[in-house]
N, CA, C and O atoms as a CHARMM CRD file, in Angstrom:
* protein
*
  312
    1    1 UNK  N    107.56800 108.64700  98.03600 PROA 1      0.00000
    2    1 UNK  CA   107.02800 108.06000  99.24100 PROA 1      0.00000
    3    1 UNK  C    108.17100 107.71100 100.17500 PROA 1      0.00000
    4    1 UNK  O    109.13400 106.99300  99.90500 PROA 1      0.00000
    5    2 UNK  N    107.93800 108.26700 101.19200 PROA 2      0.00000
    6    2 UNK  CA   108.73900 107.41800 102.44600 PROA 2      0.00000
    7    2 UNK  C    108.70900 105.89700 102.89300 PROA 2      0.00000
    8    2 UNK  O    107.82200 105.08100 102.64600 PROA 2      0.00000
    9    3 UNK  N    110.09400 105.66600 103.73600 PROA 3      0.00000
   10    3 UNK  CA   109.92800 104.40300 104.08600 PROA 3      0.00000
   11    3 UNK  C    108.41300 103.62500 104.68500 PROA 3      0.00000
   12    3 UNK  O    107.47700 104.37100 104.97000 PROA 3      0.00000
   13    4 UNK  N    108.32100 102.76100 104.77900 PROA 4      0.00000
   14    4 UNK  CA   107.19800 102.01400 105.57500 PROA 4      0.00000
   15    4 UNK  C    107.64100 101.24400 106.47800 PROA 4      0.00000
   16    4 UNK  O    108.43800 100.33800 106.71900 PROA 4      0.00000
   17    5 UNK  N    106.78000 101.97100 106.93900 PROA 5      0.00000
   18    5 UNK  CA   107.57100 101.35300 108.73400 PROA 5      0.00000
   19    5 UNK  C    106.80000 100.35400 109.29500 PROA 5      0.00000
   20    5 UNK  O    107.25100  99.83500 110.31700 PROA 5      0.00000
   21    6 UNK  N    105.53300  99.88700 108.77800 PROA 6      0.00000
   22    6 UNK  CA   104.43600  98.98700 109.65300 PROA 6      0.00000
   23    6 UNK  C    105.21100  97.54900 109.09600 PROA 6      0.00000
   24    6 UNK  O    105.98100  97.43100 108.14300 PROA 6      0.00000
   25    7 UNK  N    104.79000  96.66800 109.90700 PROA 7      0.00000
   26    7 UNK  CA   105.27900  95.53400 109.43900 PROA 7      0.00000
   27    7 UNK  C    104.00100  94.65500 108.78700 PROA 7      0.00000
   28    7 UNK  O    102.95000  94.73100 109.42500 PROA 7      0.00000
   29    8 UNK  N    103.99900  93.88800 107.66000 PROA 8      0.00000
   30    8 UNK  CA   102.66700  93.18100 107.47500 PROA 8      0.00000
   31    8 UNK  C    102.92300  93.33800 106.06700 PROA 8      0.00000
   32    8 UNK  O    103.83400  94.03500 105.62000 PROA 8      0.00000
   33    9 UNK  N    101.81800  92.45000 105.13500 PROA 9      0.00000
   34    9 UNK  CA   101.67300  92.26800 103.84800 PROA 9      0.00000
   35    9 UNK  C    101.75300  93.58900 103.23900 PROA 9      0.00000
   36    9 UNK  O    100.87100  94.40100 103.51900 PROA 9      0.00000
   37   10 UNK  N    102.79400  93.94600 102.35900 PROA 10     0.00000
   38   10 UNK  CA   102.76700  95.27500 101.53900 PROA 10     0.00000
   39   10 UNK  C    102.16300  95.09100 100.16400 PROA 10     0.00000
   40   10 UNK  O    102.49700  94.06400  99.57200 PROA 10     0.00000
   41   11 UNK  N    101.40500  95.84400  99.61700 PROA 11     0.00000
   42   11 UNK  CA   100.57200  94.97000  98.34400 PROA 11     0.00000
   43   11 UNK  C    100.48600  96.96700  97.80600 PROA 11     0.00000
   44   11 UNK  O    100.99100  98.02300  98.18500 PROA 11     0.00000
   45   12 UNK  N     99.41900  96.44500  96.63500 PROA 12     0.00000
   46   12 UNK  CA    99.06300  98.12100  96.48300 PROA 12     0.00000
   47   12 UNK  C     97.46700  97.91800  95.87800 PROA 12     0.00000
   48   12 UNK  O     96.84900  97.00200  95.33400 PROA 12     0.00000
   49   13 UNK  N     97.18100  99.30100  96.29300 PROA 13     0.00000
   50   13 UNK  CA    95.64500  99.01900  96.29900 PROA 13     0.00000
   51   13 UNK  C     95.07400 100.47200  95.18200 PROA 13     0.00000
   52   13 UNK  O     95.66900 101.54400  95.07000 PROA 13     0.00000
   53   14 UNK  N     94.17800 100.19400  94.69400 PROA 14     0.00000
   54   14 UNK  CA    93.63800 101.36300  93.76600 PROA 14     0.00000
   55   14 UNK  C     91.87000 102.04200  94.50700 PROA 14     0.00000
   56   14 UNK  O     90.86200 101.35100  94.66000 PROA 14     0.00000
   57   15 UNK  N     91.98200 103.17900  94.75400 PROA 15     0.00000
   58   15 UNK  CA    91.33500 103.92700  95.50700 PROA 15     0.00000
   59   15 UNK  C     89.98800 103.87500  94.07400 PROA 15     0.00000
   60   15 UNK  O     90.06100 104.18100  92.88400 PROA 15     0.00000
   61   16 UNK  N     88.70800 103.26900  95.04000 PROA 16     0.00000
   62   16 UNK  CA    87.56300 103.41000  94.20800 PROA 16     0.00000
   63   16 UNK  C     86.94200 103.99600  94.30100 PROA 16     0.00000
   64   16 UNK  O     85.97200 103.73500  93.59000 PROA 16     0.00000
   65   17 UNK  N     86.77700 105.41700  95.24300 PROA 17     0.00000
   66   17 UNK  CA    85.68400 106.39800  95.59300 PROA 17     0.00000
   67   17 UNK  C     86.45400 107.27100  96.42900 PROA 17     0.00000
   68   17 UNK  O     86.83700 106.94500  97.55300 PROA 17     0.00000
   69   18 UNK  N     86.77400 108.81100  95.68000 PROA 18     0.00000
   70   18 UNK  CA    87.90500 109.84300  95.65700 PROA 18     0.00000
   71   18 UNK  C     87.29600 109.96800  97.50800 PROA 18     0.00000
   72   18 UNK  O     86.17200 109.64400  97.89100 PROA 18     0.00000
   73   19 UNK  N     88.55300 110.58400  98.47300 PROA 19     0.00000
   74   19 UNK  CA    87.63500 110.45400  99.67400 PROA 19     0.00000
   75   19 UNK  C     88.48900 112.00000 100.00700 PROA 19     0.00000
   76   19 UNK  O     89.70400 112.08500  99.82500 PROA 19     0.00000
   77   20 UNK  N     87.55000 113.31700 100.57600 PROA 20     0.00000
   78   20 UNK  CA    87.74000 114.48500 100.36700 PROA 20     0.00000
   79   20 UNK  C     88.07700 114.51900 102.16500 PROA 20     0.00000
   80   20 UNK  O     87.57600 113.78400 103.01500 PROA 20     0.00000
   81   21 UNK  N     89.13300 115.68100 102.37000 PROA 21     0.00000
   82   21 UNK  CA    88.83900 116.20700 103.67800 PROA 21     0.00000
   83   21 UNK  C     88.32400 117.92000 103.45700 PROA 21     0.00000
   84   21 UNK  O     88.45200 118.35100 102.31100 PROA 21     0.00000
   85   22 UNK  N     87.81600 118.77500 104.40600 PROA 22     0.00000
   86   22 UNK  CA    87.54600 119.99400 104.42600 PROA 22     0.00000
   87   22 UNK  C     88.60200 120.46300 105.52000 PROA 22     0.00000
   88   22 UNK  O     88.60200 120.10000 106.69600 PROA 22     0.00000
   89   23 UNK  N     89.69500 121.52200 104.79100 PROA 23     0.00000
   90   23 UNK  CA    90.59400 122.27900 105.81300 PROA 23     0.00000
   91   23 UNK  C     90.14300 123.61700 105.94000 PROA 23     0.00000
   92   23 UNK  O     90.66000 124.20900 104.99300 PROA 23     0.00000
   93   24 UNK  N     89.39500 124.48800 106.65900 PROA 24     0.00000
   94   24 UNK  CA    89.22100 125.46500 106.71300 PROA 24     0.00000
   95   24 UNK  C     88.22800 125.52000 105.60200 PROA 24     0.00000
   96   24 UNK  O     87.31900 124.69200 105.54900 PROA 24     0.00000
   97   25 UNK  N     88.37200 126.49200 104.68700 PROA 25     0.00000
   98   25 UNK  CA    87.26800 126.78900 103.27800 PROA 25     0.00000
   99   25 UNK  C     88.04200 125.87300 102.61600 PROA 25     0.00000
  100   25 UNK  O     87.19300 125.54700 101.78600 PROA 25     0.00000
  101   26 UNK  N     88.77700 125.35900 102.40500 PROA 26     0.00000
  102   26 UNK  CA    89.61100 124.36400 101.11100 PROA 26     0.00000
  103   26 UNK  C     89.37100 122.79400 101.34000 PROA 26     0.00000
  104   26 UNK  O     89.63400 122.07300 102.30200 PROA 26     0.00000
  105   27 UNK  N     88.68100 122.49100  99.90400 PROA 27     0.00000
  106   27 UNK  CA    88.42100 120.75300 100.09300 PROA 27     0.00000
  107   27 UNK  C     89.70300 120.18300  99.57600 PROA 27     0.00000
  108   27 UNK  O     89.98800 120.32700  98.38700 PROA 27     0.00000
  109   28 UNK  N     90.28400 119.71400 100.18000 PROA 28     0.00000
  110   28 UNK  CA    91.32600 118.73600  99.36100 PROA 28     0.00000
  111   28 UNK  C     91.27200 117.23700  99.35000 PROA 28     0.00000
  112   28 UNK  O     90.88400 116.67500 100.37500 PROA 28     0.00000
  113   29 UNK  N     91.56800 116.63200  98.45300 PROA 29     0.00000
  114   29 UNK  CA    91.74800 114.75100  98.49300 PROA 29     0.00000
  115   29 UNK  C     92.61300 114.33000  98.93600 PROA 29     0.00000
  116   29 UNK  O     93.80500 114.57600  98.75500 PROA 29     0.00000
  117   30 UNK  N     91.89000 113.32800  99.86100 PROA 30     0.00000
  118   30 UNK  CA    93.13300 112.51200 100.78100 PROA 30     0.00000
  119   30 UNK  C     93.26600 111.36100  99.75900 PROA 30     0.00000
  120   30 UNK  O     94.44400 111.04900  99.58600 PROA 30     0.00000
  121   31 UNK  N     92.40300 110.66600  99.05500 PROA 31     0.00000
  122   31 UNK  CA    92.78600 109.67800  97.96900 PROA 31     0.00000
  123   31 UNK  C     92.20000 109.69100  97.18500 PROA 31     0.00000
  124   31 UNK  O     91.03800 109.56500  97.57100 PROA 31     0.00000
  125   32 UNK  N     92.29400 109.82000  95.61400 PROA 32     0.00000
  126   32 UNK  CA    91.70200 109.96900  94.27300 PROA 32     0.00000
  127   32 UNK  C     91.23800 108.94700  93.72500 PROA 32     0.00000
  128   32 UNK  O     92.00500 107.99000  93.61400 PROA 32     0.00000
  129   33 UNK  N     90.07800 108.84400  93.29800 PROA 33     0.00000
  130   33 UNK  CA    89.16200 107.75600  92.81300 PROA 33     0.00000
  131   33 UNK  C     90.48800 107.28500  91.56000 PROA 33     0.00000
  132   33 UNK  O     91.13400 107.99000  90.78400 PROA 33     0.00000
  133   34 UNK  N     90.49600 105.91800  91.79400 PROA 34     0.00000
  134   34 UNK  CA    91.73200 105.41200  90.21400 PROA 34     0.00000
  135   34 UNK  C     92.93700 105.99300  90.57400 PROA 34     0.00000
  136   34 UNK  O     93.32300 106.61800  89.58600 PROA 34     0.00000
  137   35 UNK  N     93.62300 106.09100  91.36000 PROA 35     0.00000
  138   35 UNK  CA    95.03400 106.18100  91.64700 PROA 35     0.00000
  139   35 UNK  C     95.33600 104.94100  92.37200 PROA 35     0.00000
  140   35 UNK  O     94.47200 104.28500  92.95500 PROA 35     0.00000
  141   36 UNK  N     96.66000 104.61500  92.31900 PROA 36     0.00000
  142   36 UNK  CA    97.28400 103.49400  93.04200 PROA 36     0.00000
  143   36 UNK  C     97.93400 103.71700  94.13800 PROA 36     0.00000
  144   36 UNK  O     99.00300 104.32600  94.16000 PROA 36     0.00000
  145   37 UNK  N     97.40600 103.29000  95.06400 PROA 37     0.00000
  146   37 UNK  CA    99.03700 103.17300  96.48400 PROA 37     0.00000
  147   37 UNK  C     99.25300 102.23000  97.05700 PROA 37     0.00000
  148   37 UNK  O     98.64800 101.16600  96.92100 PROA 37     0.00000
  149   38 UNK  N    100.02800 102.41900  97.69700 PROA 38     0.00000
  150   38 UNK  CA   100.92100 101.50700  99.09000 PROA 38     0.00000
  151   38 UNK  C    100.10500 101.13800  99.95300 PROA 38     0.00000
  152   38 UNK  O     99.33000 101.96700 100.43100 PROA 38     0.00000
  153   39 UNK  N    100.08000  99.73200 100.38200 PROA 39     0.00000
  154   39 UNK  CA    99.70600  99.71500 101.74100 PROA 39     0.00000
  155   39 UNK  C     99.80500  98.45300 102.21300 PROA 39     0.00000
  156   39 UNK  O     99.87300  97.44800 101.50600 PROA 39     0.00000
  157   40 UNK  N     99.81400  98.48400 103.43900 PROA 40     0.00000
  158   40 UNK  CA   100.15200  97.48200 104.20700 PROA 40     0.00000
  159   40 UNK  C     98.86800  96.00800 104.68800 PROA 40     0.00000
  160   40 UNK  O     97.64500  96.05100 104.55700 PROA 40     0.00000
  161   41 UNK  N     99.19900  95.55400 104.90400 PROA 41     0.00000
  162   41 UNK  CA    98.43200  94.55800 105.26400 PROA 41     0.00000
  163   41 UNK  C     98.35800  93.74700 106.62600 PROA 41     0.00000
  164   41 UNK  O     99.06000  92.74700 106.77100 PROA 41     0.00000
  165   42 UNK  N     97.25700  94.31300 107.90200 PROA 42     0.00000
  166   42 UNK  CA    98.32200  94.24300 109.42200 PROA 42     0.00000
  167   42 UNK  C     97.44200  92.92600 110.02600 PROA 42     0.00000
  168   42 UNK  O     96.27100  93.21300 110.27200 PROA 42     0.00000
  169   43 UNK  N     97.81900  91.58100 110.29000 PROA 43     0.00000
  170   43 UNK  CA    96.95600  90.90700 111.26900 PROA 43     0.00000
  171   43 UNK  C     97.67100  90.28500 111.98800 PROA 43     0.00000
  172   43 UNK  O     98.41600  89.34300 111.71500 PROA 43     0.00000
  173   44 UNK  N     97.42000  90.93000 113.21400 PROA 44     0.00000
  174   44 UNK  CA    98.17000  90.93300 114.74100 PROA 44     0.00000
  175   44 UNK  C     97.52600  89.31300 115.35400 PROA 44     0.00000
  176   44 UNK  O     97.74800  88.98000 116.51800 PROA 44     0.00000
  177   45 UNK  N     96.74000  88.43200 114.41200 PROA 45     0.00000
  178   45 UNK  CA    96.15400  87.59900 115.09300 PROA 45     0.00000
  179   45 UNK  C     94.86100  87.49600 116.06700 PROA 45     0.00000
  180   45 UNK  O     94.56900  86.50800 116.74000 PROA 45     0.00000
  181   46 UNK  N     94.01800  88.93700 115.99200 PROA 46     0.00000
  182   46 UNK  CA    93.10300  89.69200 116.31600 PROA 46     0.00000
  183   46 UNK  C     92.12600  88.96700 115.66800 PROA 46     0.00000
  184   46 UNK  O     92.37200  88.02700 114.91200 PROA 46     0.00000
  185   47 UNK  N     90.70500  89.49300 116.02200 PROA 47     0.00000
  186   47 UNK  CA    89.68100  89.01000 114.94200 PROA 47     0.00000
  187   47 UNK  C     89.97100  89.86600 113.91900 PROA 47     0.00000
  188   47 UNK  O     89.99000  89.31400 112.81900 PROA 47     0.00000
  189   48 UNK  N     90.26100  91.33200 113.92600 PROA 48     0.00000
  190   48 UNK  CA    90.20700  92.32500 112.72900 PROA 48     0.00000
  191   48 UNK  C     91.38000  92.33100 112.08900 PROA 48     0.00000
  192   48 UNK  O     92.40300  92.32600 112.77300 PROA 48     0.00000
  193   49 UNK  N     91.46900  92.34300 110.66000 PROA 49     0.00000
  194   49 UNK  CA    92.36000  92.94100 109.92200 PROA 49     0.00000
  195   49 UNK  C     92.34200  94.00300 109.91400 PROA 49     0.00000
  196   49 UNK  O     91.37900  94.62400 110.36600 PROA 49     0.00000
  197   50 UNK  N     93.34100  94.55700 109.42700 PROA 50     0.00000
  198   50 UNK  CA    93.99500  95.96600 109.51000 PROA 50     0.00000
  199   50 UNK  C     94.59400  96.91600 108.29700 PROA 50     0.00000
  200   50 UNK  O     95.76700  96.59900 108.09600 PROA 50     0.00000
  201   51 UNK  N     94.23700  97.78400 107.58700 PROA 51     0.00000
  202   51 UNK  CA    94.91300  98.39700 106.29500 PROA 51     0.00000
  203   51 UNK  C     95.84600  99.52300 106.58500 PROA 51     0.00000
  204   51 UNK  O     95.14800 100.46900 106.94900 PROA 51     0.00000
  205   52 UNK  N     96.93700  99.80600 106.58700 PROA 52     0.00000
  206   52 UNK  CA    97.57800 101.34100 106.32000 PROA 52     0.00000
  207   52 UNK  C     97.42700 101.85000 104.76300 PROA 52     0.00000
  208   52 UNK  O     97.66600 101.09400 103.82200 PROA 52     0.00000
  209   53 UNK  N     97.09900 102.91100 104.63100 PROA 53     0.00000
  210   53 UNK  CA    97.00600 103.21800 103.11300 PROA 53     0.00000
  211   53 UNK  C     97.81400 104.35500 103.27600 PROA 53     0.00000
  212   53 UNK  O     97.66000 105.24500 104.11200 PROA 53     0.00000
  213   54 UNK  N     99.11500 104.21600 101.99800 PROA 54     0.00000
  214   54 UNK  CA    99.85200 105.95300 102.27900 PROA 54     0.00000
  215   54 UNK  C     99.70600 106.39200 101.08300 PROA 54     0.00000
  216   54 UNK  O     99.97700 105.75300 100.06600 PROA 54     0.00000
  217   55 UNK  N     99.23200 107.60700 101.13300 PROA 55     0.00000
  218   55 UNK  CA    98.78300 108.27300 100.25300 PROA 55     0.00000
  219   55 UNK  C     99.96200 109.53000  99.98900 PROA 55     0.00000
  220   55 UNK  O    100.69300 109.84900 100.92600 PROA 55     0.00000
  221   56 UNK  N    100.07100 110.13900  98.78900 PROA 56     0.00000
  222   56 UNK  CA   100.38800 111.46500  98.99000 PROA 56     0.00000
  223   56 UNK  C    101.31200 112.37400 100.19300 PROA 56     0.00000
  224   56 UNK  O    102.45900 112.64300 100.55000 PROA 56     0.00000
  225   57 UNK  N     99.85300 112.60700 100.49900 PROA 57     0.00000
  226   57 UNK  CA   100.11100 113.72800 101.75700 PROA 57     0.00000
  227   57 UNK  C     99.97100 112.91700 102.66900 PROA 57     0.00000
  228   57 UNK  O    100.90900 112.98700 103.46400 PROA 57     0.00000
  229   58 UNK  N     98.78100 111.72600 103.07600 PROA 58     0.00000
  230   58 UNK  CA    97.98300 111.45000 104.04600 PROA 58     0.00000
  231   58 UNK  C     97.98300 110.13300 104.02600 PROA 58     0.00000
  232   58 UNK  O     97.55800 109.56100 103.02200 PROA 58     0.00000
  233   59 UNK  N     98.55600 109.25200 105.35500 PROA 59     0.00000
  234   59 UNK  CA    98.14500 108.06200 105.88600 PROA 59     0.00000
  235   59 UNK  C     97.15800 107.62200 106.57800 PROA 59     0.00000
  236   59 UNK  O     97.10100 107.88600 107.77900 PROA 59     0.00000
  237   60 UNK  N     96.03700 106.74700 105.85900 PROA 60     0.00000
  238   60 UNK  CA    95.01400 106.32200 106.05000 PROA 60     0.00000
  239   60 UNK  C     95.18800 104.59700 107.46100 PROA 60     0.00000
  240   60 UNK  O     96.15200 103.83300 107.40500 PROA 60     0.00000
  241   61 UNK  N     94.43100 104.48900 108.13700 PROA 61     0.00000
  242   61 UNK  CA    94.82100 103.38000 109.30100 PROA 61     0.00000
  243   61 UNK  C     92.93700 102.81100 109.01600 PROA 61     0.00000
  244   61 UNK  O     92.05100 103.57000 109.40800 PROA 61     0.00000
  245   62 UNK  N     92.60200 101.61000 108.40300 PROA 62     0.00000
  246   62 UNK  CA    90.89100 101.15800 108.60100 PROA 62     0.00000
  247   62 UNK  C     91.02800 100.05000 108.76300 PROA 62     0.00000
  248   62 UNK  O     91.97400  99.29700 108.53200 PROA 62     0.00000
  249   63 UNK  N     89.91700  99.88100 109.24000 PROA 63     0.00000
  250   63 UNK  CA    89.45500  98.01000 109.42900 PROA 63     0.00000
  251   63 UNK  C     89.21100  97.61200 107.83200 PROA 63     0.00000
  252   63 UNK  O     89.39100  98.38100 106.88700 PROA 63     0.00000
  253   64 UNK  N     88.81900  96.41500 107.76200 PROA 64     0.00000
  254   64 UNK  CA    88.67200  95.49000 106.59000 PROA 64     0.00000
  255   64 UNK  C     87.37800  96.16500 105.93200 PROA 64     0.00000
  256   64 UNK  O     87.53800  96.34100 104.72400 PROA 64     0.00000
  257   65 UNK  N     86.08300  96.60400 106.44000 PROA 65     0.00000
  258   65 UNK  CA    85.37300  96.81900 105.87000 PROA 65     0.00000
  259   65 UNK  C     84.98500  98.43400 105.34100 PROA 65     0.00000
  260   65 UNK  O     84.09300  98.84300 104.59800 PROA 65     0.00000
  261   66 UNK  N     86.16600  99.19000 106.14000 PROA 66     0.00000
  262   66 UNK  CA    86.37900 100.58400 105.70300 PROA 66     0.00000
  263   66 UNK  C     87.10300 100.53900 104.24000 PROA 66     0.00000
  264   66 UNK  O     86.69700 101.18700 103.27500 PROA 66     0.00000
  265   67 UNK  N     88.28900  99.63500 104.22400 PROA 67     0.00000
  266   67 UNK  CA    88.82000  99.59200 103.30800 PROA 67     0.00000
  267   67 UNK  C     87.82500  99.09600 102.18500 PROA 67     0.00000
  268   67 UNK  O     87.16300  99.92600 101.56300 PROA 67     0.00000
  269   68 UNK  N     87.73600  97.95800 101.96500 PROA 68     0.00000
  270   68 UNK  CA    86.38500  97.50700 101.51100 PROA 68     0.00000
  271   68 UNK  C     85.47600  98.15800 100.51300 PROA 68     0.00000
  272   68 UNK  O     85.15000  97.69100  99.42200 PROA 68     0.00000
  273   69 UNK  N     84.98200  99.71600 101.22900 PROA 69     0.00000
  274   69 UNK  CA    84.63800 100.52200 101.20000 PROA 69     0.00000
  275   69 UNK  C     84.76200 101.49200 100.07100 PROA 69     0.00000
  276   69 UNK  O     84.00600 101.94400  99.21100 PROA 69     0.00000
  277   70 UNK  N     86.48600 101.68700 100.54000 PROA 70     0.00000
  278   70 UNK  CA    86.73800 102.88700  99.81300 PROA 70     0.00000
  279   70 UNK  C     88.16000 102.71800  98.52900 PROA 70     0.00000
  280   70 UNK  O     88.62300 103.52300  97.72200 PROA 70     0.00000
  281   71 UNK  N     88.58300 100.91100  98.93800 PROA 71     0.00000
  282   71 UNK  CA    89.64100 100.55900  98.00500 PROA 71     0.00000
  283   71 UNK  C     89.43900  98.63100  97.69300 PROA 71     0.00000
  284   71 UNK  O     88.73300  97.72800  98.14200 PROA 71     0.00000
  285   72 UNK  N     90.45700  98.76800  96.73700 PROA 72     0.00000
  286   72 UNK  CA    90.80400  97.33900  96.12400 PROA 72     0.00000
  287   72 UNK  C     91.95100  96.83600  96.03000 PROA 72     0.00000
  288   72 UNK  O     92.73700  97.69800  95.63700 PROA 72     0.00000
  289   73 UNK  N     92.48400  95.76000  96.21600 PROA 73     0.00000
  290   73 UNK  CA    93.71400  95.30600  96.15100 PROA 73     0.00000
  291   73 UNK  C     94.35900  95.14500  94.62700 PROA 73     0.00000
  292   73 UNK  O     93.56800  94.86600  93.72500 PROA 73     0.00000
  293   74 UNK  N     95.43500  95.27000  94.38300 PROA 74     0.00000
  294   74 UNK  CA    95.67500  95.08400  93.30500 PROA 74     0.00000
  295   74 UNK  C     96.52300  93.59800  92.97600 PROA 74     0.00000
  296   74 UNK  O     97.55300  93.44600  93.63400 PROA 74     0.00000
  297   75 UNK  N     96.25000  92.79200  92.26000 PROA 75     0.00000
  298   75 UNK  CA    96.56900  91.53100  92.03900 PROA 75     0.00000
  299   75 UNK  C     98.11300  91.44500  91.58600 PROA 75     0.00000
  300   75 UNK  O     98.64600  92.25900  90.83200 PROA 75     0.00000
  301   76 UNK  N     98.79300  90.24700  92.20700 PROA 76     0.00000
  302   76 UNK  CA    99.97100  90.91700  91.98400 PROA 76     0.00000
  303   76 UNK  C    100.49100  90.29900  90.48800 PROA 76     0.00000
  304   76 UNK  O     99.73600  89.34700  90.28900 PROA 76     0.00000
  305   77 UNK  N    101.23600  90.38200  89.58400 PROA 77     0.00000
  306   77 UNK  CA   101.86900  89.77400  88.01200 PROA 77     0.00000
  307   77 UNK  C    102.56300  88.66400  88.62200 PROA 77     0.00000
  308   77 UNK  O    103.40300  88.80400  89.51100 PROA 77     0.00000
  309   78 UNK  N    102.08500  87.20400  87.97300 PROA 78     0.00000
  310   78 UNK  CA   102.42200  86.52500  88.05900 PROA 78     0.00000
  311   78 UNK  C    103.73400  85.94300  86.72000 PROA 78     0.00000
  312   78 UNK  O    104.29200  84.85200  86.83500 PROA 78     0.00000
């Protein structure tokens, strides 16, 4: 993985529902159901929170309830 450039809570989150794109005839996964990643945590002081998820290939940008959605935070070892 490359640097991270967003500024905000960096945590890691585990993808709960694999989420597919279609390129041409080829389906590929932008994030795999039960894998772990990176991501950021953005609140500009807005009403909305903010997620970056970096995946793989593919950086994901959702509101709170996209994420919600499609991931979980992972708790950190105390």
């Amino acid at each position: 993985m490359g640097t991270i450039a967003n500024i905000g809570k960096r945590r890691k989150c585990r993808c709960i529902k694999t989420m597919n794109i279609v390129i041409g005839k080829q389906q590929r996964d932008l994030f795999t159901k039960g894998h772990i990643y990176d991501c950021v945590i953005r609140d500009s002081g807005q009403l909305q929170i903010y997620y970056k998820i970096y995946g793989d290939e593919f950086d994901l940008s959702c509101t709170k309830d996209e994420f919600d959605e499609n991931f979980i935070l992972i708790d950190k070892k105390k």
